[in-house]
C-alpha positions as CSV (number, residue, x, y, z in Angstrom):
1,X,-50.7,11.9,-15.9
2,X,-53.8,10.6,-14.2
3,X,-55.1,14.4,-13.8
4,X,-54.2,15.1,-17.1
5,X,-56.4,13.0,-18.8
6,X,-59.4,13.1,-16.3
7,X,-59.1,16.9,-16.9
8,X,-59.4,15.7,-20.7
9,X,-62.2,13.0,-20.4
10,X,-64.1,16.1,-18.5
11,X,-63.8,18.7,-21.2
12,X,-64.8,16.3,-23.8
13,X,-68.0,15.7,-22.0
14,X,-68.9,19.0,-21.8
15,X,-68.6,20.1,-24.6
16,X,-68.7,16.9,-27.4
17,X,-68.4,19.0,-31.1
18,X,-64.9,19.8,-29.7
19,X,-62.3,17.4,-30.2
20,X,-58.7,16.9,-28.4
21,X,-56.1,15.0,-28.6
22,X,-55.6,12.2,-26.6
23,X,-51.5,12.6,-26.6
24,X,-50.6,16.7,-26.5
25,X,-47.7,17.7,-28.3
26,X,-44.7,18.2,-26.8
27,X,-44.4,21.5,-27.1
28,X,-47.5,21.8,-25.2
29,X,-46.7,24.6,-22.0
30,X,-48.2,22.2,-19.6
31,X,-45.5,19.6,-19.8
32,X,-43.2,21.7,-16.9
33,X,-45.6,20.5,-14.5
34,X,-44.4,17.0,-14.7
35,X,-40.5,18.3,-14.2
36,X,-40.8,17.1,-10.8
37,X,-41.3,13.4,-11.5
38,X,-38.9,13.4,-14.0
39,X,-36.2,14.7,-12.5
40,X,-36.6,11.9,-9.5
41,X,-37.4,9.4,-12.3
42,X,-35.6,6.1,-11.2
43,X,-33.1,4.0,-12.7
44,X,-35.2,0.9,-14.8
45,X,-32.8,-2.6,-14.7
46,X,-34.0,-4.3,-17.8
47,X,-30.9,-5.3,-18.8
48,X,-27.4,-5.5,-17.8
49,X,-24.1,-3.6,-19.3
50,X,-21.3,-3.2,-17.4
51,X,-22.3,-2.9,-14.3
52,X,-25.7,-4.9,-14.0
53,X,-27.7,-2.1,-15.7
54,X,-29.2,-2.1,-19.3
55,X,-29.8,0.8,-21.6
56,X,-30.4,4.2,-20.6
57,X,-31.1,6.5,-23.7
58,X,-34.6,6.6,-24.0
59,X,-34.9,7.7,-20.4
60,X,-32.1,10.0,-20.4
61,X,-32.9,11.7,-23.7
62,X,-36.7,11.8,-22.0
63,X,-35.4,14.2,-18.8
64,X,-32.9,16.5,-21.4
65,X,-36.1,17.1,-23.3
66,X,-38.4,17.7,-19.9
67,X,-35.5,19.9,-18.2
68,X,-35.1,22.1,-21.4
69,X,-38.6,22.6,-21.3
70,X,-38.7,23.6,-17.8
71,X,-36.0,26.3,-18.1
72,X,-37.7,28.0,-20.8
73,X,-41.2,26.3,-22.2
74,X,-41.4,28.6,-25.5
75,X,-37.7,28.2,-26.9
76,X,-38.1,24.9,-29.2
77,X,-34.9,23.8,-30.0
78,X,-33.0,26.4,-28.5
79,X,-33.9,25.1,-24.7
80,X,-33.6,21.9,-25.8
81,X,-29.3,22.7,-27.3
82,X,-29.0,24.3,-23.9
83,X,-30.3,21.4,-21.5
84,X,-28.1,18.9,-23.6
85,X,-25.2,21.2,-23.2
86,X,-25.7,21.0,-19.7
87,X,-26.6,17.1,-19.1
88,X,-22.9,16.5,-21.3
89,X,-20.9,19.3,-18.6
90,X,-23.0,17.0,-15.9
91,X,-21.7,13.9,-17.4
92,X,-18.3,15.2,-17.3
93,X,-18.7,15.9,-13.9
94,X,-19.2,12.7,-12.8
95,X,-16.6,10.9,-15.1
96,X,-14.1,13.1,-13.1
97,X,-15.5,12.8,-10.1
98,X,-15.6,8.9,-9.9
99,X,-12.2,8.7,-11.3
100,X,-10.6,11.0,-8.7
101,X,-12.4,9.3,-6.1
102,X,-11.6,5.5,-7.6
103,X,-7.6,6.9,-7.6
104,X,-8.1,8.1,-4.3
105,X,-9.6,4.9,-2.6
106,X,-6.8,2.6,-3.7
107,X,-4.0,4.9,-2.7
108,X,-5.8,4.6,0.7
109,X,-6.6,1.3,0.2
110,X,-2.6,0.0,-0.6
111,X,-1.8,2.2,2.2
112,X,-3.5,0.4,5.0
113,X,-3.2,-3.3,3.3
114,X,0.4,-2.4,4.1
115,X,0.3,-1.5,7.3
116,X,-2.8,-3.6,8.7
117,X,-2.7,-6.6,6.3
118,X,-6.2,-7.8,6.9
119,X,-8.2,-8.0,3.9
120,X,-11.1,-9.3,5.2
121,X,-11.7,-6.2,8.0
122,X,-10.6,-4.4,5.4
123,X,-13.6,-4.6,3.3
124,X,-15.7,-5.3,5.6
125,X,-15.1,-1.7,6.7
126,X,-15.6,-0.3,3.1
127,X,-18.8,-1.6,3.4
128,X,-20.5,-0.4,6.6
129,X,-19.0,2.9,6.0
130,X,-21.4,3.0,2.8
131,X,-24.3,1.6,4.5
132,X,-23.7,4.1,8.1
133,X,-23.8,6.6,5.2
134,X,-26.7,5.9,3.2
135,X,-28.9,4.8,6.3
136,X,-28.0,8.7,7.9
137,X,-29.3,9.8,4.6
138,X,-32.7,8.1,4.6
139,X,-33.1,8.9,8.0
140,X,-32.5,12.2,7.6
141,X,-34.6,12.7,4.5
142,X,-31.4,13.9,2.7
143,X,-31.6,10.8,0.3
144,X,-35.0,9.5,-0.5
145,X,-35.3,5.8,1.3
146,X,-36.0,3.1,-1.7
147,X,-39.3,1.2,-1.7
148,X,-38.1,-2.4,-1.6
149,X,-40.5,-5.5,-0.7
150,X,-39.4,-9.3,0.3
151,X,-39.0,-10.3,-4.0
152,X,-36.6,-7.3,-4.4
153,X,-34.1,-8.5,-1.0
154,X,-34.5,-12.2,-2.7
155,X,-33.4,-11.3,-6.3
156,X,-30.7,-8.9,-4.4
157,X,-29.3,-11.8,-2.6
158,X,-27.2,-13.3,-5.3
159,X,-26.3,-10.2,-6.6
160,X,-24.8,-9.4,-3.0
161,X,-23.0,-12.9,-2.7
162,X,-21.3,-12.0,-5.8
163,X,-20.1,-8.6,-5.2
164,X,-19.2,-9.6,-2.1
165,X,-17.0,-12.4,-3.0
166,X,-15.3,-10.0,-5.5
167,X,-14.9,-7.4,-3.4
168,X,-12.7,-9.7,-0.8
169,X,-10.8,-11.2,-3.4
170,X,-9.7,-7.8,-4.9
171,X,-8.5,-6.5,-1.9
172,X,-6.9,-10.0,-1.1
173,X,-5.6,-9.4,-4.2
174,X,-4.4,-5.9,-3.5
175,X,-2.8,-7.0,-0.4
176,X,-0.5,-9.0,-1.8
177,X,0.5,-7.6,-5.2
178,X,0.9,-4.0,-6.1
179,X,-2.1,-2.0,-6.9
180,X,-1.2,-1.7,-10.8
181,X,-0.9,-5.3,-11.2
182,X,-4.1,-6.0,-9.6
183,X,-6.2,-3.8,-11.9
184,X,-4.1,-5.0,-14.8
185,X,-5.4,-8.7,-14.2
186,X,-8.9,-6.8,-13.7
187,X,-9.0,-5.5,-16.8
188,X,-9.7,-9.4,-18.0
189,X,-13.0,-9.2,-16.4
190,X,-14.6,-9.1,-20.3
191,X,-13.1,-12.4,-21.3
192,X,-14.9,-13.7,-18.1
193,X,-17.8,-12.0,-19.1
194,X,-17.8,-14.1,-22.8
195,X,-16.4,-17.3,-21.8
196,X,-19.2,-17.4,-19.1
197,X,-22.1,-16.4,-21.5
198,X,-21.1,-18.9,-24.2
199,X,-20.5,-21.8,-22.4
200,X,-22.7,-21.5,-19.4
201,X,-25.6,-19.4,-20.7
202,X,-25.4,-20.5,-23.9
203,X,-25.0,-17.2,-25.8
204,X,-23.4,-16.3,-28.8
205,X,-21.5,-13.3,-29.6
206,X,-20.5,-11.7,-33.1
207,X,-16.7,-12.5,-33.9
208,X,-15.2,-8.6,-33.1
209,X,-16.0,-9.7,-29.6
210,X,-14.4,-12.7,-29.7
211,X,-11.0,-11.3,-31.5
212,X,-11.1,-8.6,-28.9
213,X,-10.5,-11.1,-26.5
214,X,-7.2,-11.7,-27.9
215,X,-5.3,-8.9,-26.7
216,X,-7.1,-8.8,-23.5
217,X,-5.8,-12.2,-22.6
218,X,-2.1,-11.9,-24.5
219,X,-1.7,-8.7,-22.2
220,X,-2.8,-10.0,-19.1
221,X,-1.1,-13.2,-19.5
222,X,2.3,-10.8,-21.3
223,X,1.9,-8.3,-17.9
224,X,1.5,-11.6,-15.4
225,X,4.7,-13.6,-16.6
226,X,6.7,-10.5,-16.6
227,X,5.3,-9.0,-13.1
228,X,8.4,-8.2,-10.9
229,X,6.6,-8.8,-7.6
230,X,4.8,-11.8,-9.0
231,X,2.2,-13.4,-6.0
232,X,-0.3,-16.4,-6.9
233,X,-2.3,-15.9,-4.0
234,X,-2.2,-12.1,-5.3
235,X,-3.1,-13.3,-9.0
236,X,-5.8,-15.7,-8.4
237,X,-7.4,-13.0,-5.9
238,X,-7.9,-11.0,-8.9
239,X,-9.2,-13.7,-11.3
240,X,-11.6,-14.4,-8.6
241,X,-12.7,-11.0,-8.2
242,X,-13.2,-11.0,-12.1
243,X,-15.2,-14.2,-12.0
244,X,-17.4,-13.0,-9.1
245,X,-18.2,-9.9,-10.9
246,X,-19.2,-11.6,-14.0
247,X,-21.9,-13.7,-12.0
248,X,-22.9,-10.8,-10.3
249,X,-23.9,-9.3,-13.6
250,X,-25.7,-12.4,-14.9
251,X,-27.7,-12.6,-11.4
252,X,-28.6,-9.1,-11.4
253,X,-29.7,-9.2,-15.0
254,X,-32.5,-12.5,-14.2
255,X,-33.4,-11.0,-10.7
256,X,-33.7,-7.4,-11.2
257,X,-35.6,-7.9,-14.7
258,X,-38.9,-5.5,-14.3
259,X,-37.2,-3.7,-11.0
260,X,-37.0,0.0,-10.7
261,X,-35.1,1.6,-8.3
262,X,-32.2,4.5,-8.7
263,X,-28.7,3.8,-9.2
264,X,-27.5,5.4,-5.6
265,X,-30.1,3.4,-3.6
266,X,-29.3,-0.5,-5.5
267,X,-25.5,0.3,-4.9
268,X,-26.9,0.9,-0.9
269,X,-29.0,-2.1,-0.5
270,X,-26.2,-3.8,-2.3
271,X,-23.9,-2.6,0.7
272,X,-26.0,-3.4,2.9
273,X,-26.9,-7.1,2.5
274,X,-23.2,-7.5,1.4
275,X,-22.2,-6.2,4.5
276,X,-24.4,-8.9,6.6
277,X,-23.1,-11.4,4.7
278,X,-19.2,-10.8,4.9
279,X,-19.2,-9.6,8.4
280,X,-19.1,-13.2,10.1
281,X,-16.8,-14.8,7.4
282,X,-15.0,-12.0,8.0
283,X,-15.0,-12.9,11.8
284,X,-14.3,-16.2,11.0
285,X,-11.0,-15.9,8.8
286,X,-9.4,-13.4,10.9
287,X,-11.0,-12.5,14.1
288,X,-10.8,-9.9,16.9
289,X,-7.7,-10.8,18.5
290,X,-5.7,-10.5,15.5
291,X,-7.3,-7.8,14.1
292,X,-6.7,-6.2,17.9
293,X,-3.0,-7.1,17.7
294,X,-2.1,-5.6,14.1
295,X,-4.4,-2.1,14.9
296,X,-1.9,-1.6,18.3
297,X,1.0,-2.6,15.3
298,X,0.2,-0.1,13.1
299,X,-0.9,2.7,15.0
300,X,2.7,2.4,16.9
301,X,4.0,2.3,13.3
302,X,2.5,4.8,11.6
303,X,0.8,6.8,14.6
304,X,-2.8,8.6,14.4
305,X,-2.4,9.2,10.6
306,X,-3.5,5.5,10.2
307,X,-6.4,6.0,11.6
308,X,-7.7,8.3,8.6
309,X,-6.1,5.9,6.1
310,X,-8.5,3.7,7.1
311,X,-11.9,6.2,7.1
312,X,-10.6,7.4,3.8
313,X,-10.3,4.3,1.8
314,X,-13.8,2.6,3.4
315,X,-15.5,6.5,2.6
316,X,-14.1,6.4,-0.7
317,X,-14.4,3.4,-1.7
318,X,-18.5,4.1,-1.1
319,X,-18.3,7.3,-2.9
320,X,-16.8,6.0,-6.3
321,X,-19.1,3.1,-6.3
322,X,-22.0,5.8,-5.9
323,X,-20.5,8.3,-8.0
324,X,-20.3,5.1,-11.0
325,X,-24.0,4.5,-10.5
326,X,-25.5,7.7,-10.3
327,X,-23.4,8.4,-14.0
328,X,-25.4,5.5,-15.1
329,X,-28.5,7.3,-14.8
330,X,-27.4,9.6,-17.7
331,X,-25.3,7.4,-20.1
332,X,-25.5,4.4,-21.9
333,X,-23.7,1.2,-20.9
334,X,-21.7,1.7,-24.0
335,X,-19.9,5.3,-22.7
336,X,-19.9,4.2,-19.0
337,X,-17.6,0.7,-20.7
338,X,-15.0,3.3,-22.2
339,X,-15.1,5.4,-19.0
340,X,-14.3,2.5,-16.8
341,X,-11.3,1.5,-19.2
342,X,-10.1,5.0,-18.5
343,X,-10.7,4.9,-15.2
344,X,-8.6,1.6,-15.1
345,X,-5.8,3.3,-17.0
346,X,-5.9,6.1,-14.5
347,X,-5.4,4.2,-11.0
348,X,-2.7,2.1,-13.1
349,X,-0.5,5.1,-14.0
350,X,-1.6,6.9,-10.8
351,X,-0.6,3.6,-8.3
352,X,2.8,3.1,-10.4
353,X,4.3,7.3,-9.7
354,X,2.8,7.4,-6.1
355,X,4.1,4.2,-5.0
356,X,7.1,4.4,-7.2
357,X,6.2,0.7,-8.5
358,X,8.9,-0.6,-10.6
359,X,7.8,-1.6,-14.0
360,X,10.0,-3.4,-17.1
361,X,9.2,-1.9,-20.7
362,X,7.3,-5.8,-21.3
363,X,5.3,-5.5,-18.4
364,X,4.1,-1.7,-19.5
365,X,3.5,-3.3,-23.1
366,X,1.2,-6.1,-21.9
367,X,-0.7,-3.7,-19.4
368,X,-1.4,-1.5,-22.6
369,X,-2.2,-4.5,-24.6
370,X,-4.8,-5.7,-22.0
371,X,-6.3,-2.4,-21.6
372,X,-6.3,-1.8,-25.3
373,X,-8.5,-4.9,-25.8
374,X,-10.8,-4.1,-23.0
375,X,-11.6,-0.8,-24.9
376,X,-11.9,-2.7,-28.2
377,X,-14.8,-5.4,-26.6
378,X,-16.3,-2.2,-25.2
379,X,-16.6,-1.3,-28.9
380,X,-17.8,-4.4,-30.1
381,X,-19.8,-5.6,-27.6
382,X,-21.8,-2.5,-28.8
């Protein structure tokens, strides 16, 4: 942009009867020749939506118009159809992608909580496969490297406490209950989110929201009280994990305010500093020699196999994260709400056929009545 309007300030002295524009038009053929920055164009955290992010429109509507100028300069609106056709197949992509991948880590995940019931190596491992991963990437130039300084690590800091805390209590929570139940109590996390805002933060919300919580909590509580395989250590894992993750989204939105940095490389400096802060707790709760004695257990049980169970569910469980935030880059918070309701709905149904979960016709009715109202704040909220 710089050369551009040196280029600008240069003509105009030479020649000062003609007079340009200080803003060309977009339709100008020189805009392809900023394609390259925009397609790297990192993610801006102004605000936070679902996941600690705010608002993405005006940057993502901003690279569909730069990209459909870039494959053909001179087609007008034409270009422009094309590159929005292809950003919405892109989108697509990635829904599918992170819920396949989300189904996929807690199948492995349930799999080796069953076998090797230590929740706190467990996670643990979920996140240093994430960070082995992304630091292999920078180093090998496949992933650009962020540029971070001290104030970014110390507004990251409560963000990571957060996500770690939840993170353990989810998989506590998994451990002991079955996988459907767990993300049925998870699907609560907006009634967290409001109760927390109004009471603590102060903030007011307009009364959709607050009805919408109404169903959320009537099918959680509906689904909980009619839970076959009903554990309170289980349960209160889970409204942990939704309380965590609410904080984690009010610290991210007061430290990351004025940030920029892309979606793919805050979820890996996320790992990362999560990862040095579990690991000793983690040491602490359980500890080598028992982690030592239940690895012998379960490889005897369930032989090599267990092995990849666990290298699946820590690689996955990176890869959906990722997959969530790079999406974010191209929707708003609003579509990535709905597509995280349907992703919930997916490892529900997915968790209940492949591990053959019994289910009574209440319990199914206050499941859909929680994740009904989930979808129903997503739309007021809005």
């Amino acid at each position: 942009m710089c050369s551009l309007n040196q280029s600008h300030v240069i003509s105009h002295r030479r020649n000062p009867q003609l007079q340009f524009p200080i803003s060309p038009p977009i339709s100008m053929p020189k805009i392809p020749k900023f394609s390259a920055v925009s397609v790297s164009k990192p993610l801006h955290i102004s605000s936070i939506g679902t996941f600690g992010f705010g608002s993405l429109q005006i940057q993502t509507k901003r690279r569909s118009l730069i990209k459909a100028y870039d494959a053909d300069p001179s087609g007008g609106e034409g270009a422009i159809e094309k590159a929005e056709a292809a950003r919405k197949v892109k989108i697509g992509f990635y829904f599918a992608t992170w819920w396949f991948l989300n189904v996929i880590f807690n199948i492995y995940n349930k799999k080796v909580l069953n076998a090797f019931p230590f929740p706190w190596l467990t996670s643990t491992l979920s996140l240093a496969a994430g960070s082995l991963i992304m630091l292999v990437s920078w180093a090998t130039k496949v992933a650009e490297a962020p540029n971070t300084d001290l104030e970014f690590w110390k507004s990251l800091f409560p963000v990571a406490l957060a996500h770690t805390i939840g993170h353990v209590a989810a998989t506590v929570s998994m451990s002991k209950v079955a996988v459907s139940f767990t993300h049925i109590i998870k699907s609560g996390e907006p009634a967290f989110s409001v109760l927390v805002s109004r009471f603590i933060l102060g903030e007011t919300f307009p009364m959709p929201v607050y009805l919408s919580l109404v169903p959320i909590i009537g099918g959680c509580g509906l689904a909980a009280l009619t839970e076959l395989n009903f554990n309170m250590t289980g349960f209160m894992g889970a409204m942990i994990s939704n309380l965590a993750f609410v904080f984690r989204n009010i610290f991210s939105k007061r430290g990351m305010k004025g940030k920029s940095v892309s979606g793919m490389n805050y979820y890996a400096c996320l790992s990362l500093l999560s990862l040095l802060i579990l690991t000793p707790f983690a040491i602490a709760v359980e500890g080598p020699q028992l982690w030592a004695i239940g690895w012998q257990k379960a490889i005897n049980e369930i032989g090599p196999h267990f092995i990849w169970w666990v290298a699946a569910q820590s690689i996955f469980y990176h890869l959906y994260n990722q997959v969530s935030y790079m999406s974010l880059d191209e929707i708003s918070p609003l579509t990535f709400s709905i597509g995280n309701t349907m992703k919930r709905i997916s490892v529900i149904v997915s968790s209940i056929i492949i591990f053959r979960t019994p289910v009574q016709p209440v319990n199914a009715l206050g499941a859909a009545i929680a994740v009904l109202g989930t979808f129903l704040y997503s739309q007021a909220k809005q």
